[in-house]
C-alpha positions as CSV (number, residue, x, y, z in Angstrom):
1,X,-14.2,63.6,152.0
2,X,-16.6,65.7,154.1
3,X,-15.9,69.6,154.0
4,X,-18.3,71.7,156.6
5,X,-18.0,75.4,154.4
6,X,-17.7,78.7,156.3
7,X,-19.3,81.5,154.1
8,X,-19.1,84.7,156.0
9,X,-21.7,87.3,155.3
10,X,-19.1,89.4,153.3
11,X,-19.3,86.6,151.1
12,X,-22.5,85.9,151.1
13,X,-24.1,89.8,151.0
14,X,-21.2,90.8,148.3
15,X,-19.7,87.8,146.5
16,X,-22.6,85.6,146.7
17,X,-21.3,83.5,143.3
18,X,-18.0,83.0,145.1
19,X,-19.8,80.6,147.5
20,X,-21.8,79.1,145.0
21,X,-19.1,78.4,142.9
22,X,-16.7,76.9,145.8
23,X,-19.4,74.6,146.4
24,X,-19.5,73.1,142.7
25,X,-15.8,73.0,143.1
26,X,-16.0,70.7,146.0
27,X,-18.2,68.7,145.1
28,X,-16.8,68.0,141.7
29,X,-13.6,67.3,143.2
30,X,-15.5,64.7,145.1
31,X,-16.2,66.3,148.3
32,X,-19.7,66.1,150.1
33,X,-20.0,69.6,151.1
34,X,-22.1,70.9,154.5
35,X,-22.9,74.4,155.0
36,X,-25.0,76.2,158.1
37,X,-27.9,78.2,156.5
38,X,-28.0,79.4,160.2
39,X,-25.0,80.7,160.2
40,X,-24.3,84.5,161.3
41,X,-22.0,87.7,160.9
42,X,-18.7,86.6,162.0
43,X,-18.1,90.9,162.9
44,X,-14.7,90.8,159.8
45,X,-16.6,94.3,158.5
46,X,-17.2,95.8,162.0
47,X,-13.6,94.8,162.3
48,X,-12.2,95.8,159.2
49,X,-13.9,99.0,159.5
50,X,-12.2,99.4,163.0
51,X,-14.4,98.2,166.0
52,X,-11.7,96.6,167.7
53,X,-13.2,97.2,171.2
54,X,-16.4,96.1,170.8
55,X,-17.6,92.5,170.4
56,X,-19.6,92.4,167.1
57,X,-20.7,89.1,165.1
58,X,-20.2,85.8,166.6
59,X,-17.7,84.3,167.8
60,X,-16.6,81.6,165.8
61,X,-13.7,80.5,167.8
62,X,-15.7,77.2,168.1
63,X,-15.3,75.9,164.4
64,X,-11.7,75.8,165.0
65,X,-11.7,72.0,166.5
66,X,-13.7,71.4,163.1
């Protein structure tokens, strides 16, 4: 089974053991596992912290057909 991985920068910046460790998980359950070094803020802190108005991150409606 293929798995693409979404690591948002919360993650990543906070929790970066989280996503290393989900990654071993995967794969020792037998999954080949793809992640996008490339990959950008997705704006959940902006959000969380209550920019609702303003467009911050990327949008990542686009993974959803994924």
């Amino acid at each position: 089974m293929q798995v693409d991985l979404f690591i948002p920068c919360f993650i990543d910046q906070l929790f970066p053991d989280t996503g290393f460790n989900m990654v071993k998980v995967l794969e020792k359950a037998g999954c080949t596992v793809h992640y996008n070094p490339e990959q950008t803020c997705c704006g959940q802190p902006a959000f969380n912290a209550g920019y609702w108005d303003k467009k911050i991150g990327r949008d990542t409606s686009e993974l959803q057909s994924h």
